[in-house]
KOLMARTI-960768 format. One line per field, with one value per residue: x, y, z of N, C-alpha, C in turn; residue number from 1. Coordinates in steps of 0.2 Angstrom, whole numbers, plus 5000, padded with zeros to 4 digits. Each point is the difference from the previous one (the first is absolute). Last residue first. Layout:
<recs>
n.px = c(X,...)
n.py = c(Y,...)
n.pz = c(Z,...)
ca.px = c(X,...)
ca.py = c(Y,...)
ca.pz = c(Z,...)
c.px = c(X,...)
c.py = c(Y,...)
c.pz = c(Z,...)
num = c(NUM,...)
</recs>
This chain:
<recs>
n.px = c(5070,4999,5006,5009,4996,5005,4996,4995,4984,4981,4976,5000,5008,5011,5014,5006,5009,5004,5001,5003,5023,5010,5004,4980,4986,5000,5004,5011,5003,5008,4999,4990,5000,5019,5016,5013,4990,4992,4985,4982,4983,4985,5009,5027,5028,5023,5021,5009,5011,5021,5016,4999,4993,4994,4986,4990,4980,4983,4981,4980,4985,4977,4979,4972,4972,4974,4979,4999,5004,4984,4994,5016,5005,4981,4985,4985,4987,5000,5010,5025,5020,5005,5013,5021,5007,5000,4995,5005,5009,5019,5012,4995,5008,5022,5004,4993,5012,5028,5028,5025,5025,5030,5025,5023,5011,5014,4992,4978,4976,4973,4977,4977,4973,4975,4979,4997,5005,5019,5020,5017,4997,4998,5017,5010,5019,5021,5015,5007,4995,4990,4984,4981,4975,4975,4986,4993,5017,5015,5012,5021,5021,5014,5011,5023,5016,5008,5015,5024,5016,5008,5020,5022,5009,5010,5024,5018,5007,5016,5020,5009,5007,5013,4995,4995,4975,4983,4977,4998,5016,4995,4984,5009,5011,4986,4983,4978,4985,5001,4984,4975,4975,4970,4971,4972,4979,4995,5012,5004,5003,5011,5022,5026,5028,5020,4997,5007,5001,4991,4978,4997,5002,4979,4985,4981,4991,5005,5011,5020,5014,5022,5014,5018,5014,5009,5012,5010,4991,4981,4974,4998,4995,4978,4984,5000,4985,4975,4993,5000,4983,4982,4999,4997,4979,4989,5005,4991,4979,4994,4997,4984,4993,4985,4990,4980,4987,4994,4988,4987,4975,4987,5006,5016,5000,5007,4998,5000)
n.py = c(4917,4991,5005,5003,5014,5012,5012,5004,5000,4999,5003,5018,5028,5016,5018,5025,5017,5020,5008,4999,4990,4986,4979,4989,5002,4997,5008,4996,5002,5009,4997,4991,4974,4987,4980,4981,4974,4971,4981,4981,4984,4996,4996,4995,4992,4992,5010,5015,4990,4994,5019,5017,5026,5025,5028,5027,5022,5011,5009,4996,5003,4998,5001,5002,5003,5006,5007,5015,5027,5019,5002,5005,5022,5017,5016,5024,5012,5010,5009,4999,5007,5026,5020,5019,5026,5024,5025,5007,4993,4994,5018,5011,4991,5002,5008,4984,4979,5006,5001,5004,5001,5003,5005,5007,5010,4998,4979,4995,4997,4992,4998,4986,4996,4995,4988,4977,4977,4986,5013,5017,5023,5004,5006,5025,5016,5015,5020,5024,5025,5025,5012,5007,5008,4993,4987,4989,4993,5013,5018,4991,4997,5019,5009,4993,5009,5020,5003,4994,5014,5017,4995,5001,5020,5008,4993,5011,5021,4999,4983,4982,4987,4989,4988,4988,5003,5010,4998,4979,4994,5007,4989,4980,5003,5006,4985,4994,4986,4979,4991,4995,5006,4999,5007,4998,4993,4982,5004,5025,5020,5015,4997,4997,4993,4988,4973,4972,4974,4976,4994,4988,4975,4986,5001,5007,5002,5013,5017,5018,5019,5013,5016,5009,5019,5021,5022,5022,5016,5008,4996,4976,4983,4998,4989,4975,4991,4998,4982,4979,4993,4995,4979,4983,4999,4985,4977,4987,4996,4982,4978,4996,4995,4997,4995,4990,5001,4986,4985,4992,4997,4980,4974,4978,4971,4971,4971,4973)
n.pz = c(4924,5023,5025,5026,5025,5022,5027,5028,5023,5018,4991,4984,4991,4979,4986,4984,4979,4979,4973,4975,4986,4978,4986,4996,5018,5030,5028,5026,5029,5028,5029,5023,5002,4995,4989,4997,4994,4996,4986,4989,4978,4979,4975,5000,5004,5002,4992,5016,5016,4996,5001,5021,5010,5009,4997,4996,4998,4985,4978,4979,4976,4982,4980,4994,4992,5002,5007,5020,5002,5006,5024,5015,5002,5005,4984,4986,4979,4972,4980,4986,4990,5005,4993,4998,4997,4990,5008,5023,5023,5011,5008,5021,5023,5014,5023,5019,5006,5003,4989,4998,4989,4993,4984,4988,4977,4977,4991,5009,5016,5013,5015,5011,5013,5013,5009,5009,4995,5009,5016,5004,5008,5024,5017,5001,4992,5009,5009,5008,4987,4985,4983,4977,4985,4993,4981,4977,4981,4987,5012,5012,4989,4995,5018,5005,4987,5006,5018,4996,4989,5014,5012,4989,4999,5018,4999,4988,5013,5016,4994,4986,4971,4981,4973,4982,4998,5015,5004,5005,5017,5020,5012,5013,5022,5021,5013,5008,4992,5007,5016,4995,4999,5002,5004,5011,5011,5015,5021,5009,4986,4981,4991,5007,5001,5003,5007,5002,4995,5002,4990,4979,4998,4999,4978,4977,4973,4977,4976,4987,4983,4985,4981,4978,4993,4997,5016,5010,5019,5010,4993,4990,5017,5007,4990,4999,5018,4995,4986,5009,5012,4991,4992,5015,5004,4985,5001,5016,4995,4988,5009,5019,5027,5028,5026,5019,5024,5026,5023,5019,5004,4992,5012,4997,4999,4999,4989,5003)
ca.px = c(4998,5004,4994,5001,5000,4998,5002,5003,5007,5008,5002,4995,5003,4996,5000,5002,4995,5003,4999,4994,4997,4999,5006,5004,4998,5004,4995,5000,5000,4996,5008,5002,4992,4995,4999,5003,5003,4999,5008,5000,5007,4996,4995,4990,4994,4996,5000,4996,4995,4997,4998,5003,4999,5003,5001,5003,5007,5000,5007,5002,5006,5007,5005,5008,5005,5003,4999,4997,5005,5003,4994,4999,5006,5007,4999,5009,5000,4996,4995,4995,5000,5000,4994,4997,5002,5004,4997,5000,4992,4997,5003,4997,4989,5000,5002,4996,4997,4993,4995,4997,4994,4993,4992,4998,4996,5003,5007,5003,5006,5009,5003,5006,5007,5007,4998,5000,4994,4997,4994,5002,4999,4995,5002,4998,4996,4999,4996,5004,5000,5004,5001,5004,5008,5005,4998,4993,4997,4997,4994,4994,4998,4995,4995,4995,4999,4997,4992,4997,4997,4993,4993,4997,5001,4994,4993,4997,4996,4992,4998,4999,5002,5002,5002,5006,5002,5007,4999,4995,5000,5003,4998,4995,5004,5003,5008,5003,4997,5004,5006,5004,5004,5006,5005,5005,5001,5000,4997,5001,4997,4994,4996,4995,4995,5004,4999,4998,5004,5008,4998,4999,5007,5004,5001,5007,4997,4997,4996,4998,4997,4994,5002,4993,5000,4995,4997,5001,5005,5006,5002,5000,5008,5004,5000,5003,5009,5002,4999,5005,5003,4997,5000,5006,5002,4997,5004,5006,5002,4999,5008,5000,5001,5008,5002,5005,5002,5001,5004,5006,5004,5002,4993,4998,5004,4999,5005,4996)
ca.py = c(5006,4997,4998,5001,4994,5002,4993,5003,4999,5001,4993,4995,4994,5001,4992,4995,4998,4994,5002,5004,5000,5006,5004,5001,4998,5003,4997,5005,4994,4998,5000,5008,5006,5002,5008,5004,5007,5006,5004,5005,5000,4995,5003,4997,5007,4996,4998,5002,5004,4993,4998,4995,4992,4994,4994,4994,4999,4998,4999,5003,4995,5004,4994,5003,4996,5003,4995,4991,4993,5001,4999,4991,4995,4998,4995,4996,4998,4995,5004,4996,4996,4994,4999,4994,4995,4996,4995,5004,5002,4994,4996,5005,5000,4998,5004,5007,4999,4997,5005,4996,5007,4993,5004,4994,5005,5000,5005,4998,5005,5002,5000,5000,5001,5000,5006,5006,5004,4998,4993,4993,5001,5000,4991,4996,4999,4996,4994,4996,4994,4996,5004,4996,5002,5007,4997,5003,4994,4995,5004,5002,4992,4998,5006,4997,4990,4999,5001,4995,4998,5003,4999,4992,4998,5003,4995,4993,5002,5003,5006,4998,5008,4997,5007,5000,4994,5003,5007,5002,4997,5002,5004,4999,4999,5006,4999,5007,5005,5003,5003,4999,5000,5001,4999,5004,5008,4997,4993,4994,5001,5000,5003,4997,5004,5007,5005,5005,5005,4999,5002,5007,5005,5004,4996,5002,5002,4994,5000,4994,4999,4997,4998,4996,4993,4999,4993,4997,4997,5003,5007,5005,4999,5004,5007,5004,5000,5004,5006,5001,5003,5005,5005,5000,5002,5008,5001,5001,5006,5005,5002,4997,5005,4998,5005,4999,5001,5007,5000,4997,5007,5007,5006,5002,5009,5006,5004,5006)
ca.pz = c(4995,4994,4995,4996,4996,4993,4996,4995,4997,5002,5004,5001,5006,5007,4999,5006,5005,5004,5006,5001,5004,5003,5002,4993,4992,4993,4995,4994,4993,4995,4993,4997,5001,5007,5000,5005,4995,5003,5002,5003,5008,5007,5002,4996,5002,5003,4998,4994,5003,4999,4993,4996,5001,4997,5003,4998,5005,5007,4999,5006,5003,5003,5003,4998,5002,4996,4996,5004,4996,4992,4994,5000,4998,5004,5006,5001,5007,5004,5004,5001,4996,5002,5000,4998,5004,4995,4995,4994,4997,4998,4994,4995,4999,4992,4993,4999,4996,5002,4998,5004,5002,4999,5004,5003,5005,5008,5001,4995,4994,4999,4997,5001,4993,5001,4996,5005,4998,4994,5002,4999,4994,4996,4998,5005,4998,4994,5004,5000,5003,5002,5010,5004,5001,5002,5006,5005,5003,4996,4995,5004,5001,4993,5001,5005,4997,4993,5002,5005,4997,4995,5003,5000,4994,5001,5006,4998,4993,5003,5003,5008,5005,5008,5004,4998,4998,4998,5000,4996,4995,4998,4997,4994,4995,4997,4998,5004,4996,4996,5004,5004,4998,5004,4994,4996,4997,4996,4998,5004,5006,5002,4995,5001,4998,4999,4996,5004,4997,5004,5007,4999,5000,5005,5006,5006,5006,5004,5007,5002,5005,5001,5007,5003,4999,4996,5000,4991,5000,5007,5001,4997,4998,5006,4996,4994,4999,5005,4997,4995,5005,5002,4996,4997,5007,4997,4993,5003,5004,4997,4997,4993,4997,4992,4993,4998,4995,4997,4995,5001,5000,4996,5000,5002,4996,5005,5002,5000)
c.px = c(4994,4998,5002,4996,5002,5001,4999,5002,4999,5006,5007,5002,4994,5001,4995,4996,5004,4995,5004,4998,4993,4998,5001,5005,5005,4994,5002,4996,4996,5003,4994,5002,5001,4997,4994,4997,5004,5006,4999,5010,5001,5006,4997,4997,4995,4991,4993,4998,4998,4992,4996,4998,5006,4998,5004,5002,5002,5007,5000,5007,5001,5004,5006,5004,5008,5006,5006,5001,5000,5005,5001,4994,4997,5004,5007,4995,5006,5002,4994,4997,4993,5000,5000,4995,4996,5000,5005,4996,5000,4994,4996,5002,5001,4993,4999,5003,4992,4994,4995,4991,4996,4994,4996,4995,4997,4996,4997,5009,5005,5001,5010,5002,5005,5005,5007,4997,4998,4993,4996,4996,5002,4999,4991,4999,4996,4992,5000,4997,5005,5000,5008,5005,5003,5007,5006,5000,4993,4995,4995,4993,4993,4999,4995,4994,4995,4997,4995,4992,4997,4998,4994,4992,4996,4997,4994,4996,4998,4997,4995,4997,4993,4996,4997,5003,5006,5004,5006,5000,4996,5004,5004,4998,4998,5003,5000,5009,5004,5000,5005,5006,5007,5007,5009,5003,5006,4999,4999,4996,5002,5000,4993,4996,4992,4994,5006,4999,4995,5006,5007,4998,4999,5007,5004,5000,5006,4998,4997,4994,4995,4999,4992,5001,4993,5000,4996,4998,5000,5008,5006,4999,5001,5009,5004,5000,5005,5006,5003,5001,5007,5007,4999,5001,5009,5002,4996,5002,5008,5002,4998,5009,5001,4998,5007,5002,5004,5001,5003,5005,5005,5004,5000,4997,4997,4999,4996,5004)
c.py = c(4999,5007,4997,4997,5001,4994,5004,4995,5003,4997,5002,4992,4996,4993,5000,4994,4996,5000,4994,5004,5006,5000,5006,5002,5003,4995,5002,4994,5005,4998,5002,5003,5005,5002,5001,5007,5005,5006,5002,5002,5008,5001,4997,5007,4997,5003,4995,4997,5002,5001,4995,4997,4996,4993,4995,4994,4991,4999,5000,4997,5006,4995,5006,4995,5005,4994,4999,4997,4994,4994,5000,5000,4995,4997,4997,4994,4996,5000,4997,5004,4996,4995,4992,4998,4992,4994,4995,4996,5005,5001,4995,4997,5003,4998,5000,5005,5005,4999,4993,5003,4994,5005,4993,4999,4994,5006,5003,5003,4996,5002,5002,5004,5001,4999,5005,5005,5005,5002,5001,4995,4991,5000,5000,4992,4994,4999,4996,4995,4994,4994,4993,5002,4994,5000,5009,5000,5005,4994,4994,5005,5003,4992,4996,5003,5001,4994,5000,5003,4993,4994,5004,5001,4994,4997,5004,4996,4991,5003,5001,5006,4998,5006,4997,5006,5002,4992,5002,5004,5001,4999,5005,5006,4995,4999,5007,4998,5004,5005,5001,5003,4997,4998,5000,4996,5002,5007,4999,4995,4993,4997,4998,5007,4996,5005,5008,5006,5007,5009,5001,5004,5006,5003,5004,4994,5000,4998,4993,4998,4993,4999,4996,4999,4998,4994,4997,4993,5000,4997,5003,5008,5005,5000,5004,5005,5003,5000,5007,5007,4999,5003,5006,5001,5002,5005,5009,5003,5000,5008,5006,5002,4997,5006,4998,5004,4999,4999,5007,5003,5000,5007,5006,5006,5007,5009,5006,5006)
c.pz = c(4997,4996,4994,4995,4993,4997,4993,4995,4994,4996,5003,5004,5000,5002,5008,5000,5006,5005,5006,5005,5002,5007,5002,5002,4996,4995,4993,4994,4993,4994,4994,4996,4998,4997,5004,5000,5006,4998,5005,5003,5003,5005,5006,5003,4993,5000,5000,4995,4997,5002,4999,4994,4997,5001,4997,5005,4998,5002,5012,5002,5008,5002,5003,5004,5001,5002,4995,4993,5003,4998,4995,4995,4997,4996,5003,5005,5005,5008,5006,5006,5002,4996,5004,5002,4998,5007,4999,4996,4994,4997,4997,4990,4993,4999,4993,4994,4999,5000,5004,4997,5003,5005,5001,5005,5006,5004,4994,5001,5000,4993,5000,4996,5001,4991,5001,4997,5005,4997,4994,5000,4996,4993,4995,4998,5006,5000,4991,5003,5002,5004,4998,5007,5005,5000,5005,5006,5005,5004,4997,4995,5007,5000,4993,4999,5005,4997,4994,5003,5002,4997,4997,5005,4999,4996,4999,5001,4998,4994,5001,5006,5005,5003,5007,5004,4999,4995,4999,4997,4994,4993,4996,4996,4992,4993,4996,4998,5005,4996,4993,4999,5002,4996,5003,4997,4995,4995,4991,4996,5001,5007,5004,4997,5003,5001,5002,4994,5005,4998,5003,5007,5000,5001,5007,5004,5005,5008,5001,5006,5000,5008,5001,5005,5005,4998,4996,4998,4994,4994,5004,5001,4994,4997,5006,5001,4996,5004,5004,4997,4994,5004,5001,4996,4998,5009,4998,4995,5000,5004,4998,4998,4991,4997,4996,4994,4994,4991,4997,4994,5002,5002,4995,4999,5005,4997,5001,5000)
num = c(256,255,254,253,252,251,250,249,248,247,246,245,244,243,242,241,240,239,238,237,236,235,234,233,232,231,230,229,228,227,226,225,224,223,222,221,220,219,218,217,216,215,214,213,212,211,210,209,208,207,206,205,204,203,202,201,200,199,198,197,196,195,194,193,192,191,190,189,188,187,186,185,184,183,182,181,180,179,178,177,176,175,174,173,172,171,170,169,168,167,166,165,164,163,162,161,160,159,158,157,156,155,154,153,152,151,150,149,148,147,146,145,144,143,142,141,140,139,138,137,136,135,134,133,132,131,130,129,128,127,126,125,124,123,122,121,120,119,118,117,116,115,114,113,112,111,110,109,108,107,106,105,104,103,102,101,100,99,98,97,96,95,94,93,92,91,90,89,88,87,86,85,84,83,82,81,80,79,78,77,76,75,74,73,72,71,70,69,68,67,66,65,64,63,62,61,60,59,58,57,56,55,54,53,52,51,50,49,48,47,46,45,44,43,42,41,40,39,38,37,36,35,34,33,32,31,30,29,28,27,26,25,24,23,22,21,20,19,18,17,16,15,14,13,12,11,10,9,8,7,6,5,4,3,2,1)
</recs>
C-alpha cells in the first residue's frame, strides 16, 4: 500500500519551456552587448546561457542582489566584483590602477548592473554578501540560472517571483492533455515495466552459487534503512526502502 500524502502537503511546481530560456538569453545577451558597445571596443559575440539552477550554483557567494528577498530577487555572483575582469574590458592590454581608473571601472560596473536590472524588471542592485537561498535549487522551483560567456564570467541566480514574468510570456507550451490529472498508481495499474532494484551486494562461494535453484532464499546484509536504487534501463529512477513482513527480510530468485 503505498502512503501518499495529504494535498496540502504539496507545493507548486514551475518549469520552465526551452523556448523562454533561450528568448530570456537573448534578452540579457542583448543587453550586455549594448552595455559593452557603449563603454568599450568590444564586438565579439558574447552569449548568455540559461538553465535551470543546481545546487553548486549556491556554493558561489552573491556580489550584487537585484529586487527583493527570497524568491523576489536576483542574485549576482561574487565574480562580477573581479576588478581585474572588467578592467580588462574596458582597459584591454593596459595596467592602470589609479583613482580615476577605479571611478571609471566602478561607473562602468554600475552601468552593466543598472541595464540587466532595467531588463529583467527588477530594482537597482545593493551590494551584499550571502549566497542564493537553498530554494532556488529544488526541482521546479521556477528559479533560473543565467551565465556569460568568457570572458565576462557572470553567473545571475534569477528567483522564481522574478523570472514569473519570463515563463509566462506567449509562445509557452500548451498542455498535451486536458483531461482530468489522476494519482500515479492509477494511471499506470495497466501499464507493465520491467525495474531492476539494485541492493547492497553479498559473498558467496562458488560451490554455493553454483548450487542456488529458484525458491532458495540469501540472506542479504542490506538494512531496512539503507536505500535500494531503482533503475530502468540502466537509468536510475529513484531510491526506495525494502519493507519487513513476517519479521524477516528476503528476495526470492525467479525464473527469467
Amino acid at each position: 500500500m503505498v502512503a501518499w500524502l495529504p494535498p496540502d502537503t504539496g507545493r507548486e511546481l514551475r518549469w520552465w519551456d526551452e523556448r523562454h530560456l533561450q528568448s530570456l538569453a537573448q534578452v540579457l545577451t542583448d543587453a550586455t552587448e549594448s552595455w559593452l558597445a557603449a563603454w568599450t571596443a568590444q564586438r565579439s559575440a558574447l552569449r548568455v546561457h540559461c538553465r535551470l539552477p543546481v545546487a553548486a550554483d549556491l556554493q558561489e557567494q552573491a556580489a550584487y542582489v537585484f529586487g527583493g528577498s527570497d524568491g523576489a530577487g536576483a542574485w549576482l555572483g561574487s565574480r562580477s566584483a573581479d576588478e581585474a575582469v572588467l578592467a580588462g574590458l574596458l582597459f584591454p592590454g593596459s595596467t592602470r590602477t589609479g583613482a580615476m581608473a577605479r571611478a571609471v571601472l566602478e561607473r562602468f560596473r554600475a552601468d552593466g548592473l543598472q541595464r540587466l536590472a532595467t531588463v529583467l524588471g527588477l530594482t537597482s542592485p545593493a551590494s551584499c554578501v550571502e549566497a542564493p537561498p537553498e530554494g532556488v535549487a529544488v526541482p521546479g522551483s521556477g528559479a533560473v540560472t543565467a551565465e556569460w560567456a568568457a570572458p565576462l564570467p557572470w553567473r545571475l541566480v534569477i528567483g522564481a517571483a522574478a523570472a514569473a514574468p519570463w515563463r509566462s510570456r506567449p509562445g509557452a507550451s500548451t498542455a498535451r492533455c486536458a483531461g482530468p490529472l489522476a494519482a500515479v498508481h492509477e494511471a499506470l495499474f495497466q501499464r507493465e515495466f520491467v525495474l531492476q532494484v539494485e541492493l547492497q551486494g553479498c559473498e558467496l562461494q562458488l560451490g554455493a552459487l553454483r548450487d542456488l535453484r529458484p525458491g532458495d532464499v540469501i540472506r542479504l546484509p542490506h538494512r531496512l534503512e539503507a536505500p535500494a536504487n531503482v533503475r530502468q534501463e540502466g537509468r536510475t529512477l529513484f531510491s526506495a526502502h525494502l519493507g519487513r513482513q513476517g519479521g524477516a527480510k528476503a528476495v526470492e530468485l525467479a525464473p527469467a
